[in-house]
N, CA, C and O atoms as a Maestro MAE file, in Angstrom:
{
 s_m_m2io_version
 :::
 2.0.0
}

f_m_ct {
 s_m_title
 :::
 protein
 m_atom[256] {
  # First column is atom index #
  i_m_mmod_type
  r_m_x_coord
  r_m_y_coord
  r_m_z_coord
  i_m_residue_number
  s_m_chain_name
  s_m_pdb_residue_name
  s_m_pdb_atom_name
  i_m_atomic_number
  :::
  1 25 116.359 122.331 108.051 1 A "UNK " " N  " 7
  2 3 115.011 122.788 107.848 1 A "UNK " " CA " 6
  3 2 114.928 124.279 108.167 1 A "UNK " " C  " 6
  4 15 115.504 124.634 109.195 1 A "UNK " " O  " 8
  5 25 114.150 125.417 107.272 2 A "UNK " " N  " 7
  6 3 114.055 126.117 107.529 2 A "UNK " " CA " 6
  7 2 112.776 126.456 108.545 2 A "UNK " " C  " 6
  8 15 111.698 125.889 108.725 2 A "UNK " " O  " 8
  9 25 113.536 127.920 109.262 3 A "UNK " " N  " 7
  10 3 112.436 127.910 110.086 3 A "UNK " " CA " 6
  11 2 111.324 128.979 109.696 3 A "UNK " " C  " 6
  12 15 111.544 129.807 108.812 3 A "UNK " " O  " 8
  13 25 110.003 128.923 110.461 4 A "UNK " " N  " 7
  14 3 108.517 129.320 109.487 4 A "UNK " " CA " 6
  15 2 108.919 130.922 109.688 4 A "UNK " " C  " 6
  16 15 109.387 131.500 110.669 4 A "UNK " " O  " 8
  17 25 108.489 131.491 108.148 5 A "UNK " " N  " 7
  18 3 108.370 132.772 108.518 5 A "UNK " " CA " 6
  19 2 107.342 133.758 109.388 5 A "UNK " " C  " 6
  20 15 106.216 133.413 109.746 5 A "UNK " " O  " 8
  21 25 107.921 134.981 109.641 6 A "UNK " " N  " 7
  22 3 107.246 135.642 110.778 6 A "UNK " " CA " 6
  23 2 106.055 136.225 109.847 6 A "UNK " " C  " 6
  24 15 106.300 136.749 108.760 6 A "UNK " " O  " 8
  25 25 104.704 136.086 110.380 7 A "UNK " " N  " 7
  26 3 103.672 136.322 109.824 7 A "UNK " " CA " 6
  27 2 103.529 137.854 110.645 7 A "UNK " " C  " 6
  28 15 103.988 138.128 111.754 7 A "UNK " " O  " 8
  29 25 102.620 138.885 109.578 8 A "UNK " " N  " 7
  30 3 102.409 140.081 110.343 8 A "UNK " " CA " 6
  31 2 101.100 139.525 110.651 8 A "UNK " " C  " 6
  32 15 100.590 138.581 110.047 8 A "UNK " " O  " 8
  33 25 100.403 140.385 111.963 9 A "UNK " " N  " 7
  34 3 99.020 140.569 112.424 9 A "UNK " " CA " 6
  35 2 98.356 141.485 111.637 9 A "UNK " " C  " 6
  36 15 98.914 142.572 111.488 9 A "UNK " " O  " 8
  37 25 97.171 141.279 111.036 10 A "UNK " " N  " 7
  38 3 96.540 142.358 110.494 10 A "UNK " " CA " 6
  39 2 95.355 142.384 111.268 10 A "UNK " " C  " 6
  40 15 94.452 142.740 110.511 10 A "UNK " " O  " 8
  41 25 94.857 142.152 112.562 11 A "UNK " " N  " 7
  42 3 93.690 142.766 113.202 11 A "UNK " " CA " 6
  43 2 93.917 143.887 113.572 11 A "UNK " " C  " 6
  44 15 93.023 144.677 113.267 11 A "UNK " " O  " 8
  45 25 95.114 144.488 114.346 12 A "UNK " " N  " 7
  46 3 95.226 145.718 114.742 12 A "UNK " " CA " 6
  47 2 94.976 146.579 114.198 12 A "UNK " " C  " 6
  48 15 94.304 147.470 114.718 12 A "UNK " " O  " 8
  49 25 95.639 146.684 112.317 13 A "UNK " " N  " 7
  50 3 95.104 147.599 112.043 13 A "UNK " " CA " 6
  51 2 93.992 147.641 111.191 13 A "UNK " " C  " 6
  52 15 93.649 148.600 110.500 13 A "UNK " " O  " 8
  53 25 93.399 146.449 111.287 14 A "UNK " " N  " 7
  54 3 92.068 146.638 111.036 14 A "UNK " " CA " 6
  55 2 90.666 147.056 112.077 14 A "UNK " " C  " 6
  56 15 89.523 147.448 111.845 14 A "UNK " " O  " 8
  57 25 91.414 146.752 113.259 15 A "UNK " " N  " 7
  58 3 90.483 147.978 114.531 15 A "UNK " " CA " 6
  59 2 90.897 149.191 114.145 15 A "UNK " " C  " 6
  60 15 90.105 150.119 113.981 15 A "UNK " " O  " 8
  61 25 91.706 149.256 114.031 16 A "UNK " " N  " 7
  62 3 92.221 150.923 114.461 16 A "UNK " " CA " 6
  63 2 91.501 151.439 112.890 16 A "UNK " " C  " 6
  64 15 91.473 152.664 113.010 16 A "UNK " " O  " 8
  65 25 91.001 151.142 111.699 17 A "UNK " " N  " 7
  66 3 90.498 151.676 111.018 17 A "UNK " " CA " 6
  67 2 89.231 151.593 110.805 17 A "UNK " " C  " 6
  68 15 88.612 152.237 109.959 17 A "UNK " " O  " 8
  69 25 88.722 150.680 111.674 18 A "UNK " " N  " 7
  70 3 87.328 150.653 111.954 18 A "UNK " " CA " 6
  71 2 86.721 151.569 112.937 18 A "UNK " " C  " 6
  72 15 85.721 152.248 112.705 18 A "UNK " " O  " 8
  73 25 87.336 151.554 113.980 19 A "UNK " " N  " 7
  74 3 87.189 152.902 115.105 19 A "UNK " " CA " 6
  75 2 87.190 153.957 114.181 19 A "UNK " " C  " 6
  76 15 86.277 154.780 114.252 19 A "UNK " " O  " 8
  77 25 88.223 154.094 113.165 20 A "UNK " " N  " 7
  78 3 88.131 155.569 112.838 20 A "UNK " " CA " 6
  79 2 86.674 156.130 112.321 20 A "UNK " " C  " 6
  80 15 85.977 157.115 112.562 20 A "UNK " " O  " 8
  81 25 86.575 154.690 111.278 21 A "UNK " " N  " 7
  82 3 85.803 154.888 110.157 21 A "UNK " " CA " 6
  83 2 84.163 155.102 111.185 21 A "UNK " " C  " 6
  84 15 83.473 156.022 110.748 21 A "UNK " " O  " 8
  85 25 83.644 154.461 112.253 22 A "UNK " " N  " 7
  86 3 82.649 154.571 113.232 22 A "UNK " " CA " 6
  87 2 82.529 155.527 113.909 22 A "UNK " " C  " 6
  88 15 81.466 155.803 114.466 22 A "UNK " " O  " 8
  89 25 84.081 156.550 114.044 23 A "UNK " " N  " 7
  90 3 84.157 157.815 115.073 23 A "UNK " " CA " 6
  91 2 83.342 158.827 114.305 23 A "UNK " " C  " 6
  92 15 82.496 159.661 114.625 23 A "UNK " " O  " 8
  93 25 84.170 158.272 112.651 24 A "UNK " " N  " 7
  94 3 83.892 159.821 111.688 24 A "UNK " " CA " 6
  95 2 82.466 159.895 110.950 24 A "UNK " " C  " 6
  96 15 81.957 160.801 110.290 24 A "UNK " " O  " 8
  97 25 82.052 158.745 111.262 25 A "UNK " " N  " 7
  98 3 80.119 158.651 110.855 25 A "UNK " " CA " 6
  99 2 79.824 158.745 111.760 25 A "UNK " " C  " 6
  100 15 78.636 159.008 111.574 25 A "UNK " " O  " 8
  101 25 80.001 158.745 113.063 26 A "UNK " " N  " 7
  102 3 79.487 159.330 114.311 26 A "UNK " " CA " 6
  103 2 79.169 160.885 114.519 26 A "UNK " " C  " 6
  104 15 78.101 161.463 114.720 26 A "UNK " " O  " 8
  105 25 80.473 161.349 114.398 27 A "UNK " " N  " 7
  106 3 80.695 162.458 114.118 27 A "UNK " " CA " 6
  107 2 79.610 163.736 112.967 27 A "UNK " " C  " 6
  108 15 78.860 164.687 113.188 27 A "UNK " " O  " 8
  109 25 80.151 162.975 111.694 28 A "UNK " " N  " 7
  110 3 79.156 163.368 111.007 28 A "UNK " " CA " 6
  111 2 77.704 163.478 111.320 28 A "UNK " " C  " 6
  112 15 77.088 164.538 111.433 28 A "UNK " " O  " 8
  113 25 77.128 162.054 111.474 29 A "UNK " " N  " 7
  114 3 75.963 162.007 111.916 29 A "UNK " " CA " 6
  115 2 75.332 163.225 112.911 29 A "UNK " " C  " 6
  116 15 74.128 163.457 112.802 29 A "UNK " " O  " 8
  117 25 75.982 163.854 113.695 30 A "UNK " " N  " 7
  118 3 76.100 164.595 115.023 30 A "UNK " " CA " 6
  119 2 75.792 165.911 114.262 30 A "UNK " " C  " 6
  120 15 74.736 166.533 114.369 30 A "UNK " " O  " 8
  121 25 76.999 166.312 113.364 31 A "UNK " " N  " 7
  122 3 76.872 167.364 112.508 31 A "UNK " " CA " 6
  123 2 75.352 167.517 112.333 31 A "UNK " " C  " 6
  124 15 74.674 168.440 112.785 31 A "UNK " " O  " 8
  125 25 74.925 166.485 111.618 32 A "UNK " " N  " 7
  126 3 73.858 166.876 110.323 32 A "UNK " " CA " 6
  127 2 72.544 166.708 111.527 32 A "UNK " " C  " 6
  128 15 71.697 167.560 111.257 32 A "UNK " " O  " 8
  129 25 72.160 165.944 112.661 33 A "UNK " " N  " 7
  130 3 71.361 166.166 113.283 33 A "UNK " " CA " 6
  131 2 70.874 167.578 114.363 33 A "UNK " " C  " 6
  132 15 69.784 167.890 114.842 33 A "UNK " " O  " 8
  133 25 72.340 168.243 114.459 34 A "UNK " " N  " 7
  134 3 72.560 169.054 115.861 34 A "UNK " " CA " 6
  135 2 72.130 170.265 114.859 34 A "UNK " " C  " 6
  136 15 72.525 170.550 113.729 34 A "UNK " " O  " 8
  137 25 70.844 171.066 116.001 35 A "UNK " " N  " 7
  138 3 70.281 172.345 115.742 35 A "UNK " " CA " 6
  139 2 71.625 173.416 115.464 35 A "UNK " " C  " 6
  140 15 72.740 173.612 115.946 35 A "UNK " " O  " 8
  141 25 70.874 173.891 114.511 36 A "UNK " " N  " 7
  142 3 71.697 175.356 114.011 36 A "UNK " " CA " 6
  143 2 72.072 175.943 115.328 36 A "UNK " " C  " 6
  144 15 71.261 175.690 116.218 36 A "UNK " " O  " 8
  145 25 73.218 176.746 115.712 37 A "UNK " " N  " 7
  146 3 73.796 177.430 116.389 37 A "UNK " " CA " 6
  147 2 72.388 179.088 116.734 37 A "UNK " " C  " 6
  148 15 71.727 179.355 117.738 37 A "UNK " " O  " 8
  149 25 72.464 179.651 115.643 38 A "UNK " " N  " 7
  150 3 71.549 180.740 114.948 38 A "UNK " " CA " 6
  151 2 70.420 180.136 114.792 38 A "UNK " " C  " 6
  152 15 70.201 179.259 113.956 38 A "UNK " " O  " 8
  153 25 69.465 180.678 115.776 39 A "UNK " " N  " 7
  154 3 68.005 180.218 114.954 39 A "UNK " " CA " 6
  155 2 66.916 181.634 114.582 39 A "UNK " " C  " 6
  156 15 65.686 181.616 114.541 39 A "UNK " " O  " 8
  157 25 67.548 182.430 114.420 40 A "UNK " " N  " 7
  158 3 66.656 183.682 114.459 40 A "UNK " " CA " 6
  159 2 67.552 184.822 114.191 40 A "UNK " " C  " 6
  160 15 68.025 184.936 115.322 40 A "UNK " " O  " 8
  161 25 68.167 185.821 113.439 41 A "UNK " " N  " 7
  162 3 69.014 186.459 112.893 41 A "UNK " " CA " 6
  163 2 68.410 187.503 113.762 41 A "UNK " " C  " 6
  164 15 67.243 187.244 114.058 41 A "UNK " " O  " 8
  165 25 68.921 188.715 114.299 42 A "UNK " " N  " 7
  166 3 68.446 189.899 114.789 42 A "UNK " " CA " 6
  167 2 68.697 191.093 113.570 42 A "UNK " " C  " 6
  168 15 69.771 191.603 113.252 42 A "UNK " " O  " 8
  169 25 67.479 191.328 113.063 43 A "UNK " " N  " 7
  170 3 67.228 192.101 111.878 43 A "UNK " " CA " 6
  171 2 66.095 193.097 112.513 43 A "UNK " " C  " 6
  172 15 65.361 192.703 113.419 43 A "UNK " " O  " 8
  173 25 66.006 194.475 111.944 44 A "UNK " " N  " 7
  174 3 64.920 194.980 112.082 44 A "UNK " " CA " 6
  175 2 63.829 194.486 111.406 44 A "UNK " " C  " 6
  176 15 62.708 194.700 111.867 44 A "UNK " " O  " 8
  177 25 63.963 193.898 110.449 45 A "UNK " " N  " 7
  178 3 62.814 193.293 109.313 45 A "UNK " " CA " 6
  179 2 62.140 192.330 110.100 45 A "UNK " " C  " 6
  180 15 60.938 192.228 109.853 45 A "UNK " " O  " 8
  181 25 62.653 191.515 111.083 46 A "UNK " " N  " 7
  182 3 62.616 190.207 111.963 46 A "UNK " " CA " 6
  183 2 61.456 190.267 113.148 46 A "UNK " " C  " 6
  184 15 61.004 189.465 113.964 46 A "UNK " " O  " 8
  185 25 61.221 191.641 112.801 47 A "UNK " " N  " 7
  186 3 60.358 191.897 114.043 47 A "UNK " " CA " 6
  187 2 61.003 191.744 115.465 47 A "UNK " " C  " 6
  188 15 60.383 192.242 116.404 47 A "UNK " " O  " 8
  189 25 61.951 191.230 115.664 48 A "UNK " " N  " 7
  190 3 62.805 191.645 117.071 48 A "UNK " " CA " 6
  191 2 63.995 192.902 116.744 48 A "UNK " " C  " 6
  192 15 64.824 193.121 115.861 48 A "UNK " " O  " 8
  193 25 63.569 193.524 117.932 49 A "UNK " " N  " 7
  194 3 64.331 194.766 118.081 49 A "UNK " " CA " 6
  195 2 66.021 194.668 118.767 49 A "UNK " " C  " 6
  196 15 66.341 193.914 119.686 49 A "UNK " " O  " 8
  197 25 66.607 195.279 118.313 50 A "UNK " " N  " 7
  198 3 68.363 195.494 118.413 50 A "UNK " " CA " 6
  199 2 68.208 196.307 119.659 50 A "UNK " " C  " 6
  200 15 69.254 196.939 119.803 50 A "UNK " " O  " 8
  201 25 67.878 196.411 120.036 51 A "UNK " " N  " 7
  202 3 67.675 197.427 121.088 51 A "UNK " " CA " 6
  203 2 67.380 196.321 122.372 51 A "UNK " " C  " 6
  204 15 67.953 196.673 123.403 51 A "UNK " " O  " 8
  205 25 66.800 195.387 122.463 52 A "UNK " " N  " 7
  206 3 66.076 193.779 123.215 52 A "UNK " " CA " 6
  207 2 67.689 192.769 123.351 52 A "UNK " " C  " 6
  208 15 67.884 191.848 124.143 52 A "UNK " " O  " 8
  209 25 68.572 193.264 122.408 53 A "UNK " " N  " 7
  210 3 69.331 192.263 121.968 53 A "UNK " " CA " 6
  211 2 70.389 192.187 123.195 53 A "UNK " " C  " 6
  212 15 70.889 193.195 123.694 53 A "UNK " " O  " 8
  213 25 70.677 190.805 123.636 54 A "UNK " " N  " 7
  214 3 72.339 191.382 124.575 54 A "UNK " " CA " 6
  215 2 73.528 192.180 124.479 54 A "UNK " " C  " 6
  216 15 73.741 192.530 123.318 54 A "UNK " " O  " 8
  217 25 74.131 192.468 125.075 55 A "UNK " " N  " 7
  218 3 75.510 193.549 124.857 55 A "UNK " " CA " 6
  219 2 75.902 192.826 123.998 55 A "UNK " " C  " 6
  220 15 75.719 193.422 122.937 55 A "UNK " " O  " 8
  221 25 76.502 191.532 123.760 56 A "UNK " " N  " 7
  222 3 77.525 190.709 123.306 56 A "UNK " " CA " 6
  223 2 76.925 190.683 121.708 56 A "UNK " " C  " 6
  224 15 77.664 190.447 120.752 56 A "UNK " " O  " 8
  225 25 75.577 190.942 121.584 57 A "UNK " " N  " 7
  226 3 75.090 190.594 120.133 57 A "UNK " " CA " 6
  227 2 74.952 192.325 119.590 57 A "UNK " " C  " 6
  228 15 74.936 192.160 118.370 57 A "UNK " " O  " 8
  229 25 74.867 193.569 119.775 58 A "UNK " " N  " 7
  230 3 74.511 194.567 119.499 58 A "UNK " " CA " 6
  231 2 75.908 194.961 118.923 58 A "UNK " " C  " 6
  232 15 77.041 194.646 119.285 58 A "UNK " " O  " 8
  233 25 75.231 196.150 117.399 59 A "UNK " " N  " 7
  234 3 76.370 196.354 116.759 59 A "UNK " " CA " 6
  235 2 77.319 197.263 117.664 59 A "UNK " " C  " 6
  236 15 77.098 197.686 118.799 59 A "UNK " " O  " 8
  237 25 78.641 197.481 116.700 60 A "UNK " " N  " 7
  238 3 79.398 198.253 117.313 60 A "UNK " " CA " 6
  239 2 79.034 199.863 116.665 60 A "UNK " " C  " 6
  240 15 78.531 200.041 115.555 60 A "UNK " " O  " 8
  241 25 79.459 201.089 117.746 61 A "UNK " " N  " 7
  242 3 78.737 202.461 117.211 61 A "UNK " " CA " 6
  243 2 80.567 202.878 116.756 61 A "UNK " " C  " 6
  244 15 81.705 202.700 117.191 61 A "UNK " " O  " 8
  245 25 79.875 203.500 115.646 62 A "UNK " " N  " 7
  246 3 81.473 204.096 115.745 62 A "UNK " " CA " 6
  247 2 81.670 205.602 116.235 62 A "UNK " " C  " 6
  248 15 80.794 206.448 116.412 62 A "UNK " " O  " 8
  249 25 83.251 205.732 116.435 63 A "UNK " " N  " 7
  250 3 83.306 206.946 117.450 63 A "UNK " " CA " 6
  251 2 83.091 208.252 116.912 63 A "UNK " " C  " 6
  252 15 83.038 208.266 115.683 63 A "UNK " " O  " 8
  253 25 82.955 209.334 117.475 64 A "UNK " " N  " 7
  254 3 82.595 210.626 116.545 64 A "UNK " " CA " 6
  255 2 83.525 211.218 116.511 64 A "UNK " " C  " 6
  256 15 83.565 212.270 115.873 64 A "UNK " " O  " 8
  :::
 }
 m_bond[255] {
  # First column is bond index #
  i_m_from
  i_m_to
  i_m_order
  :::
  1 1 2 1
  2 2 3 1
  3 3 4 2
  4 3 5 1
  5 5 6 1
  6 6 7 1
  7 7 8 2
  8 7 9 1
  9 9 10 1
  10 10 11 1
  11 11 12 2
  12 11 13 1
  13 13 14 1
  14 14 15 1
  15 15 16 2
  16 15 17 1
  17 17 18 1
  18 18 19 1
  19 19 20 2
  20 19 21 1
  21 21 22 1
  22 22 23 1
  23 23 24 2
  24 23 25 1
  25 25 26 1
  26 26 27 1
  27 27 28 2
  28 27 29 1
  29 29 30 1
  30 30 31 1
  31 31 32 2
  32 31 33 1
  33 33 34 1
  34 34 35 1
  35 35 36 2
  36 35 37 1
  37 37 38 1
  38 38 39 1
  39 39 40 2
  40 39 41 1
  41 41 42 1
  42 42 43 1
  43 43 44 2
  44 43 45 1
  45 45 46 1
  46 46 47 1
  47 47 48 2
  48 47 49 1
  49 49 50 1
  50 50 51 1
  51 51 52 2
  52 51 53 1
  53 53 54 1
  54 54 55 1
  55 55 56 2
  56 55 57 1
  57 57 58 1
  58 58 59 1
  59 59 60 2
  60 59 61 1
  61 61 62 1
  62 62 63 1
  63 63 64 2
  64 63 65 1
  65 65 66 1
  66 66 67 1
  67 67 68 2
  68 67 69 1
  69 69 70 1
  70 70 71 1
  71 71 72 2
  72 71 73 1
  73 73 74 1
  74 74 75 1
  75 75 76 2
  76 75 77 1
  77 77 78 1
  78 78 79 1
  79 79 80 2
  80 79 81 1
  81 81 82 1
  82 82 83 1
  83 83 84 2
  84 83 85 1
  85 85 86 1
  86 86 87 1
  87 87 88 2
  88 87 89 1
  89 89 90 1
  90 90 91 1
  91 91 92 2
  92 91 93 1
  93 93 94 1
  94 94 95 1
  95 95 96 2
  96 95 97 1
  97 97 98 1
  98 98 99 1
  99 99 100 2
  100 99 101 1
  101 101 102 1
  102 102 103 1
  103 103 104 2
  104 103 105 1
  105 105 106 1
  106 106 107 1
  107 107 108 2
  108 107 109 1
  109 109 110 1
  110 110 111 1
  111 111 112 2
  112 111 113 1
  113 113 114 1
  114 114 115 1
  115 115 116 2
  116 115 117 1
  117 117 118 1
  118 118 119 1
  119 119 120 2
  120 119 121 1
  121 121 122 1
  122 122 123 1
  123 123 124 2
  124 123 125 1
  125 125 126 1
  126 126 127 1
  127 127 128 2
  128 127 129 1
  129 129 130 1
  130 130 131 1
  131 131 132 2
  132 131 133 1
  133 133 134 1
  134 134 135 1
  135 135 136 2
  136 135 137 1
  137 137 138 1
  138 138 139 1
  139 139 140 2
  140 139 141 1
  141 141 142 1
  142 142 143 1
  143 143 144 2
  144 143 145 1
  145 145 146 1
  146 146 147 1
  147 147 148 2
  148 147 149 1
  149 149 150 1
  150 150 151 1
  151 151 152 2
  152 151 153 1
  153 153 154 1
  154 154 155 1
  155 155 156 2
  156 155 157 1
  157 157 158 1
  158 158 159 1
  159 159 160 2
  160 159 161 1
  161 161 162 1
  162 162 163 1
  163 163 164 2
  164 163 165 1
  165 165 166 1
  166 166 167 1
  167 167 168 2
  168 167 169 1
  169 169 170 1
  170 170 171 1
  171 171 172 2
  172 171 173 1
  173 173 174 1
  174 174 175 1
  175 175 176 2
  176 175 177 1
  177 177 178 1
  178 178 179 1
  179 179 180 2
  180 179 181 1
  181 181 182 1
  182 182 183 1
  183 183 184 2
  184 183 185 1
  185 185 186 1
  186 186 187 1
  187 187 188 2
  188 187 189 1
  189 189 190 1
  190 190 191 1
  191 191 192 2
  192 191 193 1
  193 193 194 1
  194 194 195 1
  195 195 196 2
  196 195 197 1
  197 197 198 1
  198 198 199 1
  199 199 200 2
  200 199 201 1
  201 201 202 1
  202 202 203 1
  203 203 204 2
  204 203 205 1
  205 205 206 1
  206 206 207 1
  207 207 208 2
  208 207 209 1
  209 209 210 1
  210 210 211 1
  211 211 212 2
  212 211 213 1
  213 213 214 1
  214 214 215 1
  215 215 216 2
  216 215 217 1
  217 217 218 1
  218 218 219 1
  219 219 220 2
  220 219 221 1
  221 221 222 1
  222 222 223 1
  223 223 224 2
  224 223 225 1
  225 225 226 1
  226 226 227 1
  227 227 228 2
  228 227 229 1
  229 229 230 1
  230 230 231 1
  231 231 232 2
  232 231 233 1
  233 233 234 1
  234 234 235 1
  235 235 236 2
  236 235 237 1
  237 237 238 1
  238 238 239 1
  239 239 240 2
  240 239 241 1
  241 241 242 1
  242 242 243 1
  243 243 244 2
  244 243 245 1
  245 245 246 1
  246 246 247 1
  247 247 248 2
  248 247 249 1
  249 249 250 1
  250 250 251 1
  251 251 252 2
  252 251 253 1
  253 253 254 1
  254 254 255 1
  255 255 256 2
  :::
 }
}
C-alpha cells in the first residue's frame, strides 16, 4: 500500500497575504486622510510676510 501523499498548507500563505493586503489599505487610507504637510505657502501675494517666516523657511541671499 502506498503511503498518503504530503499535502501542502495553504493558510500560511494565505495570512501572510491578507496582512499585506490590510497593511496596504491601511496605509493608504492614512495617506488620503492625513492633513497636507503645507497648509499655507509663504508668498508675498499670501498676505504673510517672508520677513515673519523662520530661518529654516526664508530664501537663500546670494553672495555679492
Amino acid at each position: 500500500m502506498a503511503a498518503p501523499a504530503a499535502r501542502e498548507r495553504l493558510w500560511p500563505v494565505l495570512a501572510a497575504a491578507a496582512f499585506a493586503a490590510v497593511a496596504a489599505l491601511a496605509l493608504a487610507g492614512a495617506m488620503i486622510t492625513a492633513p497636507p504637510v503645507v497648509t499655507q505657502h509663504l508668498t508675498g501675494e499670501s498676505g504673510v510676510s517672508l520677513d515673519d517666516a523662520p530661518l529654516s523657511e526664508t530664501p537663500l541671499e546670494e553672495a555679492p
